[in-house]
Wavefront OBJ file of the C-alpha trace (Angstrom):
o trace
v 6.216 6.264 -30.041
v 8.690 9.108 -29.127
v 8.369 11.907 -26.712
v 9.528 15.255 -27.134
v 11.395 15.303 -23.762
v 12.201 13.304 -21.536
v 9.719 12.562 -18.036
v 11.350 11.994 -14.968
v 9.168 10.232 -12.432
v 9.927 9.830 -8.901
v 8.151 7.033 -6.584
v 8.724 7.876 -2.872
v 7.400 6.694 0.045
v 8.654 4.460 3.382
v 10.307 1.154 2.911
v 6.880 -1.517 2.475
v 4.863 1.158 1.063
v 5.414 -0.808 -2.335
v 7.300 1.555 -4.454
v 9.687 -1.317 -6.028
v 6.518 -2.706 -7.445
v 4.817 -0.032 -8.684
v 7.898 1.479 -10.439
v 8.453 -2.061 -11.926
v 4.484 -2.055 -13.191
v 5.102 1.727 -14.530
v 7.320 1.050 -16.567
v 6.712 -2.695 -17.770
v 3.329 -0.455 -18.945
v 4.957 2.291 -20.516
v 7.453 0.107 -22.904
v 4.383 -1.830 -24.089
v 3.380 1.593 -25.376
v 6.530 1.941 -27.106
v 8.083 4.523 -25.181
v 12.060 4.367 -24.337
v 11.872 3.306 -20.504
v 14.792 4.046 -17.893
v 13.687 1.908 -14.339
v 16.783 2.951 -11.890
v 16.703 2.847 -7.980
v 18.840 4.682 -5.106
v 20.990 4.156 -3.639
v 22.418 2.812 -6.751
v 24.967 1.267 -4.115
v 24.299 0.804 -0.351
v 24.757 4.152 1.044
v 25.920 3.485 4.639
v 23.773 3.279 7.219
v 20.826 3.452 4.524
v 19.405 -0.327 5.299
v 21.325 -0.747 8.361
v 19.631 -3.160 11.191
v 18.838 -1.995 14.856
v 21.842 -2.381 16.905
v 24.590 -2.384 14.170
v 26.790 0.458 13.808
v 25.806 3.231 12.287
v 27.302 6.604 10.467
v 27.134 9.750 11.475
v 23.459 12.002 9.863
v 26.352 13.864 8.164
v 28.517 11.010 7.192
v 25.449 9.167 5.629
v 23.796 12.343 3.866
v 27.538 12.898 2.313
v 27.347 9.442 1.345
v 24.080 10.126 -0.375
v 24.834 13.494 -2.072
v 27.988 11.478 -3.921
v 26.096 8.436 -5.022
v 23.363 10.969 -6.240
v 25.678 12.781 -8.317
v 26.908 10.006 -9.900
v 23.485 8.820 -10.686
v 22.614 12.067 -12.050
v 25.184 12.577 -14.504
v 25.714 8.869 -15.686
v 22.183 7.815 -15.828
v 19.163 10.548 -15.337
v 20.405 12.991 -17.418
v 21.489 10.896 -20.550
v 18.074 9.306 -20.600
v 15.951 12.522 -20.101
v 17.943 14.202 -22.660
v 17.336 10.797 -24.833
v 14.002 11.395 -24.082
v 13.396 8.249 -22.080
v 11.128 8.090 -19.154
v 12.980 7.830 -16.641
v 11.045 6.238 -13.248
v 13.610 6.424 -10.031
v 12.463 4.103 -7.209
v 13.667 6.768 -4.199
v 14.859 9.736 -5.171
v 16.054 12.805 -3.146
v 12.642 13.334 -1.833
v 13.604 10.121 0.217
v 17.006 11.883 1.607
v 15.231 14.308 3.062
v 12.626 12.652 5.184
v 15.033 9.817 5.914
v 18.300 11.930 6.768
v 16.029 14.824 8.022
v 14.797 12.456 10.537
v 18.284 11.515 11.494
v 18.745 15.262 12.164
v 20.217 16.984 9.315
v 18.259 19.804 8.343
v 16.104 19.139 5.435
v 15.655 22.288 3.920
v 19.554 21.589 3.948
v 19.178 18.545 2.345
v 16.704 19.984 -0.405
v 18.789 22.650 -1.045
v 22.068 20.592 -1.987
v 20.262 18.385 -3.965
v 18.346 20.623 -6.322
v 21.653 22.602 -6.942
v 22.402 19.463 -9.018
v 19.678 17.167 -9.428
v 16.425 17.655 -11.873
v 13.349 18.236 -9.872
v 10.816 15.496 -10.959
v 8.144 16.168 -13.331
v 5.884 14.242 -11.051
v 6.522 12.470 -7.645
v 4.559 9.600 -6.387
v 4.450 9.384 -2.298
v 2.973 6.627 -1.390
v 1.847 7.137 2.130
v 1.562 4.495 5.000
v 1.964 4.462 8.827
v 4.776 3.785 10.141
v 3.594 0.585 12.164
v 2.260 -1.028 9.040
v 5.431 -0.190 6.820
v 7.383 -2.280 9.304
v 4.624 -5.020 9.268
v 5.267 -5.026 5.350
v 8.675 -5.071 4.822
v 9.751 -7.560 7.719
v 7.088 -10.004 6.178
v 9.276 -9.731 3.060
v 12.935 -8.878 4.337
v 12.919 -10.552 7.910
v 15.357 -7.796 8.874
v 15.485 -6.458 12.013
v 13.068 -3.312 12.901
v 14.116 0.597 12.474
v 13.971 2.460 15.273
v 9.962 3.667 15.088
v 10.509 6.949 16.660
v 12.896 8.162 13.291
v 10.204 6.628 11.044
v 7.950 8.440 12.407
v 9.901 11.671 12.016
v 10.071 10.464 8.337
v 6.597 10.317 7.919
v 5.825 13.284 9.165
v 8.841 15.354 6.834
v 6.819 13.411 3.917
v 3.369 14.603 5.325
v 4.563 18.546 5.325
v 6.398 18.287 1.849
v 5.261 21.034 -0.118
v 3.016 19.230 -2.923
v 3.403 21.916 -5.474
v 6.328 22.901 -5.547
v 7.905 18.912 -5.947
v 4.990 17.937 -7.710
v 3.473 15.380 -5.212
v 0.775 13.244 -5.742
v 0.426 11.290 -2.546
v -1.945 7.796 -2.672
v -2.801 5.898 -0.272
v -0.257 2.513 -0.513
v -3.306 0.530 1.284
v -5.066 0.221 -1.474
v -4.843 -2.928 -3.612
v -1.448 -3.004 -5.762
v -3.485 -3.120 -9.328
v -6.001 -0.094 -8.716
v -2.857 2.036 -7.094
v -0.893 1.159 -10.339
v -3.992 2.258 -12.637
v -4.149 5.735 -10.279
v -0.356 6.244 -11.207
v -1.509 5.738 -14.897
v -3.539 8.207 -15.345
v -2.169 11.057 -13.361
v 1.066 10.512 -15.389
v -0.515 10.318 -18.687
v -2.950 13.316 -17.713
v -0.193 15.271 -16.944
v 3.881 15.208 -17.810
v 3.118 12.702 -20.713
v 0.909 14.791 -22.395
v 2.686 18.033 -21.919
v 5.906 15.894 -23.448
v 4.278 14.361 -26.289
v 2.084 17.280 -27.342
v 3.819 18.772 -29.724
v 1.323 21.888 -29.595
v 2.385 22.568 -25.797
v -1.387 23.582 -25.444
v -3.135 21.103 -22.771
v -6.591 23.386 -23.599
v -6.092 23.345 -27.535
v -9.464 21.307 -28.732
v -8.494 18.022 -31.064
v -11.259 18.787 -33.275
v -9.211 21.636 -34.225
v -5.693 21.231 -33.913
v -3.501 21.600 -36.809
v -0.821 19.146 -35.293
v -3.337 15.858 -35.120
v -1.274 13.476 -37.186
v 2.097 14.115 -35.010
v -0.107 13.549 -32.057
v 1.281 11.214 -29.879
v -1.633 11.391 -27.251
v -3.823 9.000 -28.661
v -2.196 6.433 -27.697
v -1.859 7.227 -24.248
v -5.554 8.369 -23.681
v -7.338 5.124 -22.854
v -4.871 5.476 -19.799
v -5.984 9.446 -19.164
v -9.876 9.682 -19.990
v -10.062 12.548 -18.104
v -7.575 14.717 -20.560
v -9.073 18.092 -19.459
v -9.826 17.679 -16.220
v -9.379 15.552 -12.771
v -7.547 12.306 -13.812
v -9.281 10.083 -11.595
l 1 2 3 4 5 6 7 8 9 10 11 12 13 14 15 16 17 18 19 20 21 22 23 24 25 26 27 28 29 30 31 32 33 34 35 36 37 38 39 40 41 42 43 44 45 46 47 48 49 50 51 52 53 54 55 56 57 58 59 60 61 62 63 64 65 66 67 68 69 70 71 72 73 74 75 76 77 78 79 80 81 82 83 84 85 86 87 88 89 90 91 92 93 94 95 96 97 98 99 100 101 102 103 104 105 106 107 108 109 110 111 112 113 114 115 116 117 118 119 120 121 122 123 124 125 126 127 128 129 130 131 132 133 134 135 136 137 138 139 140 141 142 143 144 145 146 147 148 149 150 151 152 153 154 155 156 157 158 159 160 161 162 163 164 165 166 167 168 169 170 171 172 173 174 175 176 177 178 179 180 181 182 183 184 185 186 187 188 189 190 191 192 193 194 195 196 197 198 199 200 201 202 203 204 205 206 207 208 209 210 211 212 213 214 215 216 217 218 219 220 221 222 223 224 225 226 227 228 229 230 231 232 233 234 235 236 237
């Protein structure tokens, strides 16, 4: 199964939200379909400062969100572009979406931060936050890490950038990351394959053209994705 273009999805959300493990679902699903798969993460190194624990020393908000911007770039053209272009789907476990509630809430400006960032980087077709309190991220990821705590106060400033992200213009679907890991994966599912997969593999470029009467049916690569989009026409689910 090919795509006409590339998809590049974004999964954002706090650390413990459970974005590693959805992205790895995605696209463990998506190459049993067929479909060229590109799973990265960022930092693709450790930015500094990015996972550092309480007490340690730290950067400076502009010596960390430089660090960023350069690893991003590098990411960009070595990796995300080569793959869209490919036409790979390309799922990216943090993305800059992440910088900017995470260095906005360090104090850099994040209107700033957007700005840099889309002067190089391709906005996502669709972006998955994955929304949790602050108080049970921690609970989450220290089960799993046993590193030390953040300091609350900045995660709760990143929360809150998340919360007044503009959905439309980054293309944010937010879920709730309480709800149990195999039902949030099937939710991801469908609102991809409702909406950038099937604008990428109809070769039409008409979501409202009727399948009874489209001309293109036997280059349609949608029937293969619909028993994970039932809801083609309207609200995925």
């Amino acid at each position: 199964m090919k795509l006409n273009n590339g998809v590049l999805v974004a999964i954002e959300g706090l650390d413990g939200a459970g974005k590693t493990t959805q992205a790895r679902m995605l696209g463990e699903r998506l190459a049993d379909l067929g479909l060229r798969v590109a799973l990265t993460t960022e930092p693709t190194d450790v930015v500094p400062g990015q996972h550092t624990s309480a007490g340690a020393s730290r950067p400076t908000p502009e010596q960390q969100f430089d660090a960023s911007v350069l690893d991003r770039r590098e990411h960009v053209s070595a990796q995300l572009v080569p793959q869209l272009e490919a036409g790979a789907v390309v799922i990216v476990d943090r993305y800059y979406v992440s910088s900017i509630a995470h260095e906005g809430a360090r104090g850099v400006d994040p209107q700033l931060i957007r700005a840099v960032n889309e002067d190089f980087a391709p906005v996502p077709d669709i972006v998955f936050l994955l929304e949790i309190s602050p108080e049970q991220a921690l609970k989450r990821r220290d089960a799993l890490t046993n590193t030390g705590n953040e300091e609350i106060e900045e995660l709760r400033e990143a929360a809150a950038i998340f919360s007044a992200l503009p959905d439309e213009e980054l293309h944010i679907v937010r879920l709730d990351a309480r709800a149990p890991i195999d039902a949030l994966h099937q939710r991801i599912c469908r609102q991809l394959h409702a909406g950038p997969m099937f604008h990428a593999s109809c070769k039409k470029g008409d979501k409202l053209a009727c399948e009874p009467y489209c001309g293109l049916r036997e280059l349609c690569a949608f029937p293969e994705l619909r028993p994970l989009a039932p809801h083609r026409f309207g609200d995925p689910g």
